[in-house]
C-alpha positions in Angstrom: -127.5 -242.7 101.1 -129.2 -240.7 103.3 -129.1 -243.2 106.2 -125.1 -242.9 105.9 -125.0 -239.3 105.4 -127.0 -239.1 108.8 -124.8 -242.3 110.9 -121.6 -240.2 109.7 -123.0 -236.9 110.7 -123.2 -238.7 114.4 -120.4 -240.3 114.3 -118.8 -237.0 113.6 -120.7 -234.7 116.0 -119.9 -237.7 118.6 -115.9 -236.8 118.2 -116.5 -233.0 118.1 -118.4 -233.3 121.4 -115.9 -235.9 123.0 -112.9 -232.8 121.4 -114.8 -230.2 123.4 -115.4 -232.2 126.3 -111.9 -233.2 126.8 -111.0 -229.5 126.1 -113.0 -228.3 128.8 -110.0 -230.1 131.4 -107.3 -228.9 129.3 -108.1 -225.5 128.0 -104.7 -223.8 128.0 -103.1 -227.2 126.8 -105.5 -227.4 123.7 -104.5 -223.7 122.9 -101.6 -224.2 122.8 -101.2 -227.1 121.1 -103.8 -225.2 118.4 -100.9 -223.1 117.5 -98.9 -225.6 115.7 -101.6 -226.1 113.3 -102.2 -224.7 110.2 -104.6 -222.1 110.7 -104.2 -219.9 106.8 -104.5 -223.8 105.3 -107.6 -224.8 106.7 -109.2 -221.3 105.5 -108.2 -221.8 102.0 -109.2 -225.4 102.6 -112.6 -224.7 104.0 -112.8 -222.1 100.7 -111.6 -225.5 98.5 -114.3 -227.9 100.1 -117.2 -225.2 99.5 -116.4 -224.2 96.2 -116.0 -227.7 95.3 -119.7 -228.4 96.8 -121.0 -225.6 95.1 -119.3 -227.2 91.7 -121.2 -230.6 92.8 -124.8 -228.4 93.3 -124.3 -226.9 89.6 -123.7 -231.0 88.0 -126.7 -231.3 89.5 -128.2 -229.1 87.5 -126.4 -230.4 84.5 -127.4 -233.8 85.1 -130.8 -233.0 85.4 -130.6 -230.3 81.9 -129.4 -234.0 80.3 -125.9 -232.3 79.7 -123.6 -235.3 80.4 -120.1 -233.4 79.1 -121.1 -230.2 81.8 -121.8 -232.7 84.3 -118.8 -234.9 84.3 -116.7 -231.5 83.8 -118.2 -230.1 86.8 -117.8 -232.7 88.8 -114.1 -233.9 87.8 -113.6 -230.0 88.7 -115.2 -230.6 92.1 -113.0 -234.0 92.4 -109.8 -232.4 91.6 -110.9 -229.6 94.8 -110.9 -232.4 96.8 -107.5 -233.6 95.6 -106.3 -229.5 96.2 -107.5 -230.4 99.8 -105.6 -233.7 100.5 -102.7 -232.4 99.6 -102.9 -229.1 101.5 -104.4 -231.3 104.7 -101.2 -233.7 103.5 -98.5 -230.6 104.0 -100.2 -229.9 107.5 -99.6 -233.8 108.7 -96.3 -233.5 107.4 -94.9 -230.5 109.2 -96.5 -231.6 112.4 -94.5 -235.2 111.8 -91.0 -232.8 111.1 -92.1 -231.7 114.5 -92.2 -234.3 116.3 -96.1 -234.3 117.0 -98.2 -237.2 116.6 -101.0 -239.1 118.8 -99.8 -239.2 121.8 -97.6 -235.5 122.2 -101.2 -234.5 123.6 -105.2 -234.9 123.6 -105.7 -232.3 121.8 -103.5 -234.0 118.5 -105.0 -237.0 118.9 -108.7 -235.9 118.5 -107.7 -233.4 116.2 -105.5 -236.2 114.0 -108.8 -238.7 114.1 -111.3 -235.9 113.2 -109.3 -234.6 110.5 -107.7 -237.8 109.4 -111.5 -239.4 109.4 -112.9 -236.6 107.6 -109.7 -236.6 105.2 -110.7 -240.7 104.6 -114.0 -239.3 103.4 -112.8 -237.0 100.9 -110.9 -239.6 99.6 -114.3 -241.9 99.5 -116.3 -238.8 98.0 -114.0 -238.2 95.2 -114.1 -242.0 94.2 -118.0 -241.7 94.4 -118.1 -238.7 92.0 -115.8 -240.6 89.6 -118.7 -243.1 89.6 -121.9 -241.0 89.2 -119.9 -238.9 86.9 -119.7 -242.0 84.9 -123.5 -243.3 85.4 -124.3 -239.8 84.3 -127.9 -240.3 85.6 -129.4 -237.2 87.4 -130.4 -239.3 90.4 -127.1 -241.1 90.8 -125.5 -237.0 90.5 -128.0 -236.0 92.9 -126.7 -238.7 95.4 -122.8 -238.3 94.9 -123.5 -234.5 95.2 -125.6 -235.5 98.7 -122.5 -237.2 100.1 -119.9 -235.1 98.8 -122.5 -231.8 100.8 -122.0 -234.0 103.5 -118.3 -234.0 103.4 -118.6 -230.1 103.4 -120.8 -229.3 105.8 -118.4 -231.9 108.0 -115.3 -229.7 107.6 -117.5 -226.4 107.9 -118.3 -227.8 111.2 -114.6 -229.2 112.2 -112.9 -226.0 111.0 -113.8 -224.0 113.5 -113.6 -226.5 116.3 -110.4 -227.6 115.3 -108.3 -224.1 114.3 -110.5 -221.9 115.9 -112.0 -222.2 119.3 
C-alpha cells in the first residue's frame, strides 16, 4: 500500500507542478478563469474530506480495541463523507458544463478538470476500499484502508489551495 500511496503522491505533485508551471505564462488568464469555480464548495469540501479522515483515524482505533460494530460505523460514516464530496465536487462540474466550460475553454480548466477529476476517481476507489476493510474487520486491513483514504486527504489539502486559491 505504501508503494501506491507514494507513486500517487508523485503522480499528483507531478500535475500540481505542471498547473503552476503553466500558470506562471498565463497568470491573469488562470485568475480569471479561477473565478468560475466554486470557491465556498471546496471549503466545505476540504472540511468533508478531513473530517472524514479523522473518522478513518478513530476506526483505527476501534479496529485495534477489537470493536468491529464502531469500526464499520465509523468508517461507513467516513465513506458516506466521501459520497457528501462527490456530489458537492458533482454540482461544481455541472455548473461549469451549464456554462459552457470544459477542457479546452482554457489551460487552466483543463489541469484543474484532470487534478480534480483524478483525485475525485480516487475518492470513489477509497470509499470502495473502506467498504472492504470495513468488512475484513481486521486492524491491519483498517489500518491500510485508513492509509489510503489519509492519502486521498492530504491530496485535496494540497489541490485546494492550488486549485481555488492561488
Amino acid at each position: 500500500m505504501w508503494v501506491l500511496i507514494l507513486s500517487e503522491l508523485a503522480v499528483f505533485g507531478a500535475g500540481l507542478a505542471a498547473f503552476l508551471a503553466v500558470r506562471i505564462t498565463d497568470p491573469a488568464g488562470f485568475a480569471e478563469a479561477q473565478t468560475h469555480l466554486h470557491r465556498t464548495g471546496a471549503g466545505i469540501n476540504t472540511v468533508v474530506l478531513v473530517t472524514s479522515g479523522w473518522l478513518a483515524a478513530l476506526a483505527v482505533q476501534a479496529a485495534e480495541a477489537g470493536r468491529k460494530v464502531r469500526l464499520r460505523g465509523l468508517l461507513a460514516l467516513a465513506s458516506a463523507l466521501g459520497v457528501v464530496f462527490l456530489v458537492l465536487k458533482g454540482s461544481e462540474y455541472a455548473d461549469l458544463a451549464r456554462a459552457g466550460i470544459g477542457f479546452e475553454t482554457h489551460a487552466f480548466f483543463t489541469f484543474s478538470y484532470l487534478l480534480t477529476g483524478f483525485h475525485a476517481a480516487h475518492v470513489i476507489a477509497g470509499i470502495l476500499l473502506l467498504g472492504l476493510v470495513g468488512a475484513l474487520a481486521t486492524p491491519r486491513a483498517v489500518e491500510t484502508g485508513a492509509a489510503f483514504w489519509h492519502m486521498v486527504d492530504l491530496v485535496w489539502v494540497l489541490l485546494f489551495p492550488v486549485v481555488y486559491l492561488l
